[in-house]
C-alpha positions in Angstrom: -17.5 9.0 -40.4 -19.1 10.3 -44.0 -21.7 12.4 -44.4 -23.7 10.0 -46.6 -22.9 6.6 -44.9 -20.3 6.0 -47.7 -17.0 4.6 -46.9 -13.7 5.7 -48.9 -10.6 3.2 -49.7 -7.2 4.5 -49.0 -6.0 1.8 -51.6 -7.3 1.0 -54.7 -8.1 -2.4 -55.4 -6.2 -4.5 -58.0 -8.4 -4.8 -60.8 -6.9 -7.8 -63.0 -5.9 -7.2 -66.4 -6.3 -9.8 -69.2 -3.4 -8.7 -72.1 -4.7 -9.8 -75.7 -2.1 -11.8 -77.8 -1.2 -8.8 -80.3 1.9 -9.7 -83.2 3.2 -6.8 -85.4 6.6 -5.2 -86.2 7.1 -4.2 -82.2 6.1 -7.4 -81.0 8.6 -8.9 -83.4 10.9 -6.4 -81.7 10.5 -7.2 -78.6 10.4 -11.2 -79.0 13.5 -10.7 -80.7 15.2 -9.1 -77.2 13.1 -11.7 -75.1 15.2 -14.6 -77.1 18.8 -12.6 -77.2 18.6 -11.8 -73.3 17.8 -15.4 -72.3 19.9 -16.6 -74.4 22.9 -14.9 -73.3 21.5 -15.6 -69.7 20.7 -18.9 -69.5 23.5 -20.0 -72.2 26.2 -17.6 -70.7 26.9 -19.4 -67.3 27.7 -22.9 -69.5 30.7 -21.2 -71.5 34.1 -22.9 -71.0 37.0 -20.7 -71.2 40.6 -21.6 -70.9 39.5 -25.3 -68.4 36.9 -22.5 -66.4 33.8 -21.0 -66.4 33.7 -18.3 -68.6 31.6 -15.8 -66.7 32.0 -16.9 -62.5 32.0 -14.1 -59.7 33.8 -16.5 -57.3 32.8 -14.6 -54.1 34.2 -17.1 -51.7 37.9 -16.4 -53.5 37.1 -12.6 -54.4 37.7 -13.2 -58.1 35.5 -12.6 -60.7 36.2 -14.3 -64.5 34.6 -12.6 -67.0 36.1 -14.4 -70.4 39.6 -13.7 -70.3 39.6 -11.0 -67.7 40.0 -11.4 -63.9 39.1 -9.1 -61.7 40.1 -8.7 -58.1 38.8 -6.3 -55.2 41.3 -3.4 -56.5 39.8 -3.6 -59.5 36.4 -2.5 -57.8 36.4 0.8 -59.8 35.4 -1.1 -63.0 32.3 -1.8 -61.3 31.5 1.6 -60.4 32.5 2.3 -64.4 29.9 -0.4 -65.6 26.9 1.2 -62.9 27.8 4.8 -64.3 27.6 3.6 -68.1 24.5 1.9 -67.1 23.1 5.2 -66.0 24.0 7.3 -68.8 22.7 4.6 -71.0 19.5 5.0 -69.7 19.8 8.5 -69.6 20.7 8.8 -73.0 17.6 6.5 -74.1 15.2 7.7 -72.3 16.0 11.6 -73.7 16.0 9.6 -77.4 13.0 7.7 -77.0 11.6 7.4 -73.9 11.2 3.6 -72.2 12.9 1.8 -74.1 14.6 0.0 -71.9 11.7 -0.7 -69.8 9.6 -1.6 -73.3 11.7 -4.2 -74.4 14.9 -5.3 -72.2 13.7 -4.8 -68.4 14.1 -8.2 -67.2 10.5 -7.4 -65.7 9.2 -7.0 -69.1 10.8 -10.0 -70.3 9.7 -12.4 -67.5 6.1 -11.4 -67.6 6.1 -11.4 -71.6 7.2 -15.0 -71.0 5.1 -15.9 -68.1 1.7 -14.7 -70.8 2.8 -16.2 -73.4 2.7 -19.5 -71.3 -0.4 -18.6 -70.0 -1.9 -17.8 -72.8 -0.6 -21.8 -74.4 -2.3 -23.1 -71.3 -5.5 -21.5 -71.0 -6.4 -19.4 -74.1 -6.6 -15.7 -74.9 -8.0 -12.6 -73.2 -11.8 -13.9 -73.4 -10.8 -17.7 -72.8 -8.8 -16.5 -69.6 -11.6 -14.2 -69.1 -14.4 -17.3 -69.0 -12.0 -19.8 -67.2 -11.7 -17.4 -64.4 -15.5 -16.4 -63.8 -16.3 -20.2 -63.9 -16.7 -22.1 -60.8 -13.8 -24.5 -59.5 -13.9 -27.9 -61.5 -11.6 -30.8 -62.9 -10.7 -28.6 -66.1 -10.2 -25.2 -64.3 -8.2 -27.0 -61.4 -6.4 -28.8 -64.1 -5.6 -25.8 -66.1 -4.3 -23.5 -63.4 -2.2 -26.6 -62.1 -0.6 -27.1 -65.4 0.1 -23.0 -65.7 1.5 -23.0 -62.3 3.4 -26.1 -62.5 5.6 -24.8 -65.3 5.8 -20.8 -64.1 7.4 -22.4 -60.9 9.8 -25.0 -63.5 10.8 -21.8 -65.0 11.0 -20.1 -62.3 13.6 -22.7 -60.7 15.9 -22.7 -63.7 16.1 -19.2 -63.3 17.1 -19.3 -60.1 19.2 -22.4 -60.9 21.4 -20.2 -63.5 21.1 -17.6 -61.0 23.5 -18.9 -58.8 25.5 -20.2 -61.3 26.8 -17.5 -61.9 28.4 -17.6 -58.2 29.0 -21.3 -57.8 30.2 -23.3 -60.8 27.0 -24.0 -62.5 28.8 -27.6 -63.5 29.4 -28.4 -59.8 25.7 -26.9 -58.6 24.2 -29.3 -60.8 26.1 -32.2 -58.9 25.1 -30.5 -55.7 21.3 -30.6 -56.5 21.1 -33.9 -58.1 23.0 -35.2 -54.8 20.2 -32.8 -52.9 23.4 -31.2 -50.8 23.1 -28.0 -52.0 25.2 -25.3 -49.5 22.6 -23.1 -47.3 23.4 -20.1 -49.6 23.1 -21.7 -52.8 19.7 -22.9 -51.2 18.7 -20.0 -50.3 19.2 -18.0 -53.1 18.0 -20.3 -55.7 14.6 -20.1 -53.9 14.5 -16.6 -53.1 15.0 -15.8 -56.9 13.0 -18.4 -57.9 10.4 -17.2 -55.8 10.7 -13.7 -56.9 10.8 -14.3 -60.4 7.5 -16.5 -59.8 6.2 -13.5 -57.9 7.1 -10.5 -60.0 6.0 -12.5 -63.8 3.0 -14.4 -62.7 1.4 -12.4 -59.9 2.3 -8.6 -59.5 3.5 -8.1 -63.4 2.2 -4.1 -63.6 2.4 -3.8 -60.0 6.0 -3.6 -60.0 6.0 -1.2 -63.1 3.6 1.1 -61.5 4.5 0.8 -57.6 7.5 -0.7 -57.1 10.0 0.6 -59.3 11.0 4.2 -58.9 11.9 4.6 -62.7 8.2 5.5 -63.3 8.1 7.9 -61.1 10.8 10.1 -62.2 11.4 9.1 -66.0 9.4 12.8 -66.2 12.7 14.6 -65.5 14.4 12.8 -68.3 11.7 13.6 -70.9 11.1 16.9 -73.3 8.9 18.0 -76.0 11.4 16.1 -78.5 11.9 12.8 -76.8 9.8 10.4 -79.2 6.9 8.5 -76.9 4.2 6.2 -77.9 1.2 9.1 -78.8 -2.5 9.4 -79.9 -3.1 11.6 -82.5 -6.1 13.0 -81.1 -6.3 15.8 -84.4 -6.8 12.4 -86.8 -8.7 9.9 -84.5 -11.1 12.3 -82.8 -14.3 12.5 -82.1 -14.1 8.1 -82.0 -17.1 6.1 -82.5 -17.9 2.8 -84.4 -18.9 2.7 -87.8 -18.9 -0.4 -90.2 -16.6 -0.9 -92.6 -16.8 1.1 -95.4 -18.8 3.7 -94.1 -17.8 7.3 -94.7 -16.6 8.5 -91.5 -16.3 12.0 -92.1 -19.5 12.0 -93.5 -20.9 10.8 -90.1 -18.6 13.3 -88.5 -16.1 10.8 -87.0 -12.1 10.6 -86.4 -10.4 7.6 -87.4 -11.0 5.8 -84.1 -13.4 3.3 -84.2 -13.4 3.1 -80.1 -12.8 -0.9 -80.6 -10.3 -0.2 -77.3 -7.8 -2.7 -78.5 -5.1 -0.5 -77.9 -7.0 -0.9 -74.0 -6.6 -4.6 -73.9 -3.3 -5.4 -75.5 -1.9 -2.9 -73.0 -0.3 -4.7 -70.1 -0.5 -2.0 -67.5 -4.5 -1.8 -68.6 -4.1 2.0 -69.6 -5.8 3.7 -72.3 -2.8 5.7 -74.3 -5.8 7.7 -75.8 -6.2 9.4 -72.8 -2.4 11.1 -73.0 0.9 10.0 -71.9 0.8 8.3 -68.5 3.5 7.4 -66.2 2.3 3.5 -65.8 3.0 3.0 -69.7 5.8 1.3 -69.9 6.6 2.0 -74.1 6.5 -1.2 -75.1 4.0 -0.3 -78.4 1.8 -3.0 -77.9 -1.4 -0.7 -78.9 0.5 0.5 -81.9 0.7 -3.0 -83.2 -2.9 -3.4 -82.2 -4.1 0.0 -84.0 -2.1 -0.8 -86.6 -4.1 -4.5 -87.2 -7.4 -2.2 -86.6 -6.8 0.5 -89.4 -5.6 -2.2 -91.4 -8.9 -4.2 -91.5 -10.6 -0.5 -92.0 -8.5 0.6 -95.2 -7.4 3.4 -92.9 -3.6 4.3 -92.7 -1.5 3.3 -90.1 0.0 5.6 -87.3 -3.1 6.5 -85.7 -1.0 5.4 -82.2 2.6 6.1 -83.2 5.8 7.3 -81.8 5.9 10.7 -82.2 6.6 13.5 -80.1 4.7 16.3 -78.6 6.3 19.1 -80.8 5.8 17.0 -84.2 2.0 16.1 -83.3 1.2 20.2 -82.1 3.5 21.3 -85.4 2.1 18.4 -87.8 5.9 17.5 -88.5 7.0 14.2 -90.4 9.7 11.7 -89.9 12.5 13.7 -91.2 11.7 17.0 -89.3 11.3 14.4 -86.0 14.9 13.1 -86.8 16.6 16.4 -86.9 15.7 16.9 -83.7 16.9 14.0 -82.1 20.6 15.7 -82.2 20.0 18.5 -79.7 21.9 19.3 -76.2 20.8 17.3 -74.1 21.6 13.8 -76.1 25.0 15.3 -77.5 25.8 15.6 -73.1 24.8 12.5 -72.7 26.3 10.9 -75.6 30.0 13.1 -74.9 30.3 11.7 -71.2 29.2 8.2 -72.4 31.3 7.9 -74.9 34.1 9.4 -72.9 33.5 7.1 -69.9 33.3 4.5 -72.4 37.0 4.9 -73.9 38.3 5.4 -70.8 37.1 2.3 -69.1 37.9 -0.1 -72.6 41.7 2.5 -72.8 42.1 1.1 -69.1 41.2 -2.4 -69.7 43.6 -2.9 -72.2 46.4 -1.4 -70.6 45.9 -3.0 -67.2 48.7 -4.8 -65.9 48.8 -8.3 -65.2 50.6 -7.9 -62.2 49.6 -6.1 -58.9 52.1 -5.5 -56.0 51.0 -4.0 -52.7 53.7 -2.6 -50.2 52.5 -3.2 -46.2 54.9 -2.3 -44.0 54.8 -4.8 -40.9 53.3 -2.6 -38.1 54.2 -5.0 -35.6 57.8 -4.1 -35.4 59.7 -0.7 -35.9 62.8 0.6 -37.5 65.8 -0.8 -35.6 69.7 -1.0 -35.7 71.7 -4.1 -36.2 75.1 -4.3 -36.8 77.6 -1.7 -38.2 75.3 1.0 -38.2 72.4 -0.4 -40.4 68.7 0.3 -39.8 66.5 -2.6 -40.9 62.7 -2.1 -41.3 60.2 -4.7 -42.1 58.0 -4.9 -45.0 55.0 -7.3 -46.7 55.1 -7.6 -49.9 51.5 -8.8 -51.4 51.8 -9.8 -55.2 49.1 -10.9 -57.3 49.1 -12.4 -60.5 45.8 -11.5 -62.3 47.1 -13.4 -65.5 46.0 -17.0 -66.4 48.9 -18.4 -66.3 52.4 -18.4 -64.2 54.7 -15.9 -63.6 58.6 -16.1 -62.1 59.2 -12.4 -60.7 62.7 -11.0 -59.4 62.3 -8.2 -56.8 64.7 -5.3 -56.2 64.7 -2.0 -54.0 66.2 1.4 -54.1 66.4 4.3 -51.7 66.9 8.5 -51.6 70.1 9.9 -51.5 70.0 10.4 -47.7 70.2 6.3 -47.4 74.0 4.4 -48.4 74.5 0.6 -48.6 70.6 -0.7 -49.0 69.9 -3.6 -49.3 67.2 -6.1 -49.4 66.5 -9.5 -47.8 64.0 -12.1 -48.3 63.7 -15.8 -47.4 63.2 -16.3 -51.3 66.6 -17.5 -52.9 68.5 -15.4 -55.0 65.4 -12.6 -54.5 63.3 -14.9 -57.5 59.6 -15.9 -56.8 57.2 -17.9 -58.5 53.4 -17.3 -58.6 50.5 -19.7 -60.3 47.9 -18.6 -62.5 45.3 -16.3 -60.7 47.5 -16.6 -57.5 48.7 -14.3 -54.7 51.7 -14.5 -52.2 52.6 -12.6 -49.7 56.6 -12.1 -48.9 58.1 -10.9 -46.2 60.8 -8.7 -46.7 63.8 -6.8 -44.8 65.6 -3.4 -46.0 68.4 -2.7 -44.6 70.5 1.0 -45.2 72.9 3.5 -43.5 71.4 6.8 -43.2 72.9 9.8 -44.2 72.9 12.3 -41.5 68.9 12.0 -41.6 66.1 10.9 -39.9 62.6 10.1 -39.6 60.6 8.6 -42.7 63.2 8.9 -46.1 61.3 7.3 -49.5 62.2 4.3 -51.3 60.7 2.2 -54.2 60.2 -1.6 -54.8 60.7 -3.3 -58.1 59.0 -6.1 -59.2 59.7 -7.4 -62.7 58.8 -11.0 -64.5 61.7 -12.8 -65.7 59.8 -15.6 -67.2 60.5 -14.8 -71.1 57.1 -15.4 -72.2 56.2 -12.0 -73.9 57.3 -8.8 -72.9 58.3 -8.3 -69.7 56.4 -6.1 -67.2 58.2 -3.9 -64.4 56.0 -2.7 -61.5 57.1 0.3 -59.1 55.6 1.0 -55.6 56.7 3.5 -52.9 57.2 3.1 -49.5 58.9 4.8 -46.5 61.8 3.9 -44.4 62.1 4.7 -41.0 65.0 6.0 -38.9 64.8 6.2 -35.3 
């Protein structure tokens, strides 16, 4: 109960935003990213490579092609390599020049950019949308939305579509959905990020921005008085006011701001960057392309909203004096352990074998003596051959000093096996040794090596023990 009657809202309600149509250098820009992302997405997943899809993550046999790399659960610390480099990436840009990412590559940004500019086909500009939506329900308004709908939820569909192509061959998923026998998951998954993608460009669009994504929220810790961010230069634009053109604005007392509030409605987050940097703005520059159009039309220069930062704009600094601080601490860090992580990762790529071998010894039996004074222990040997083609291996074992007379047995004649491309086998093996007044657990070491004569050859060691009772 209020004092006055009045009633408070915990939530604020969604007031709608309208985005003007805007073009300029940073539209250009970020069209340019909208066509290169989709591109690779949507044209990625229909790449041939070597009689296979050239980027599959084949969940259901735990492989994932990527080009001419094949990656298996051991190799899981590459992905933990490509989420740390995404980090620092972001990291590193954000120091540099604040949102960038979220600006011009966010697939957020991208979807909704896409979603508007189909709306905006459909049913006009800010004041056509404006109109069509404070009219009362008829043929042409029903029409309109239907036709706007109808092709965000086509969109949204193919999206999903090459979605899951990227799980299940896209080649075979298109057999699946024309014979409408499309597996629960793939169903399932199609529509949910179909649905999302529907949901997050063509409903929420700067609801997710400013709510839902935590990156707003603590870009803040990222930023310093160097990083360059979209800016008002209040100094050269205040006090606003209107003013025809041509008309002496000093004269009258007036900042280069003629208050038209484009910079207002070509934002799509709705914020007013005259009002100081915010955390909803998501740097994509739409109102300096917009201020830009404005001064132009006035004979004023250009750069009233700029990227700048807040040391050049309290020091009146230029381009040159803003560049020279771009190299400072915290961007050389970042850029050292990127860069470091980088090599690393690329170094380990290019010298990754081939050919895995994992040694299990077979729990379900222990060490025991067979004839003439030999102990035999059981092993598993689990060899993989990452490579895209097939492999003949010979296997071989040696032991410590304290162990005479080993030897190994396998079912596998003459101790030669043969894997397929992108295959694994599992062997079962016996070593047999006389020990050497000793017991307990005494080391030896498998070899594997190919013998196939196609390139060099490659010669894998693992350890194991061997048991003595």
């Amino acid at each position: 109960m209020t004092d006055l009657g009045l009633e408070a809202s915990l939530y604020e309600v969604r007031r709608k935003i309208y985005p003007r149509a805007v073009s300029g250098a940073f539209a250009r820009w970020r069209w340019g990213l909208v066509f290169a992302t989709q591109a690779v997405f949507y044209g990625t997943a229909w790449l041939e490579w070597n009689g296979r899809q050239a980027v599959l993550f084949d969940l259901a046999a735990r492989k994932f092609y990527i080009f001419g790399i094949v990656l298996w659960p051991q190799d899981f610390i590459y992905l933990t390599v490509l989420l740390v480099v995404s980090a620092l990436s972001l990291f590193l840009f954000t120091a540099i020049a604040g949102r960038l990412w979220c600006g011009y590559a966010c697939p957020q940004t991208v979807y909704t950019e896409i979603f508007m500019w189909i709306e905006r086909k459909i049913e006009g500009d800010r004041p056509a949308r404006q109109k069509l939506d404070a009219s009362a329900a008829g043929a042409r308004k029903i029409a309109l939305k239907a036709a706007k709908h109808g092709a965000w939820i086509a969109l949204s569909l193919w999206t999903g579509f090459t979605f899951v192509g990227y799980f299940t061959p896209i080649h075979q998923l298109v057999h699946s959905v024309a014979a409408l026998s499309v597996g629960p998951w793939e169903g399932f998954w199609i529509g949910f990020y179909s649905f999302a993608t529907y949901g997050n460009a063509g409903w929420m669009r700067e609801q997710v921005c400013k709510y839902m994504c935590p990156y707003a929220r603590f870009q803040s810790a990222m930023f310093d008085t160097d990083t360059l961010i979209i800016t008002y230069d209040a100094a050269r634009g205040e006090p606003r006011g209107g003013r025809a053109r041509g008309v002496d604005a000093k004269a009258k007392g007036l900042g280069d701001c003629v208050d038209c509030n484009i910079c207002v409605q070509v934002c799509p987050t709705g914020i007013d960057i005259r009002q100081g940097l915010q955390y909803e703005c998501i740097g994509c520059a739409a109102c300096i392309d917009g201020c830009d159009q404005v001064m132009k039309k006035m004979s004023y220069a250009p750069g009233l909203i700029r990227y700048s930062t807040q040391n050049a704009l309290a020091n009146g600094w230029g381009a040159r004096q803003i560049l020279r601080r771009v190299v400072r601490p915290r961007v050389l860090v970042y850029s050292a352990i990127l860069g470091a992580i980088v090599l690393a990762a690329v170094a380990a790529l290019w010298l990754r074998s081939p050919i895995k071998m994992d040694v299990i010894r077979d729990r379900g039996g222990l060490a025991r003596e067979v004839d003439d004074a030999h102990i035999e222990n059981v092993y598993q040997l689990r060899i993989m051959n990452t490579d895209e083609r097939a492999h003949r291996f010979t296997f071989a074992v040696e032991g410590s000093s304290h162990l005479a007379h080993v030897e190994l047995l396998a079912d596998t004649p003459e101790h030669f096996l043969e894997i397929g491309p992108v295959s694994a086998r599992t062997v079962s093996v016996r070593v047999r040794a006389v020990p050497h007044d000793a017991e307990g657990s005494q080391p030896i070491e498998f070899e594997l090596k190919t013998v196939d004569g196609e390139g060099p050859a490659v010669t894998l060691h693992e350890k194991s023990r061997f048991l003595i009772p």
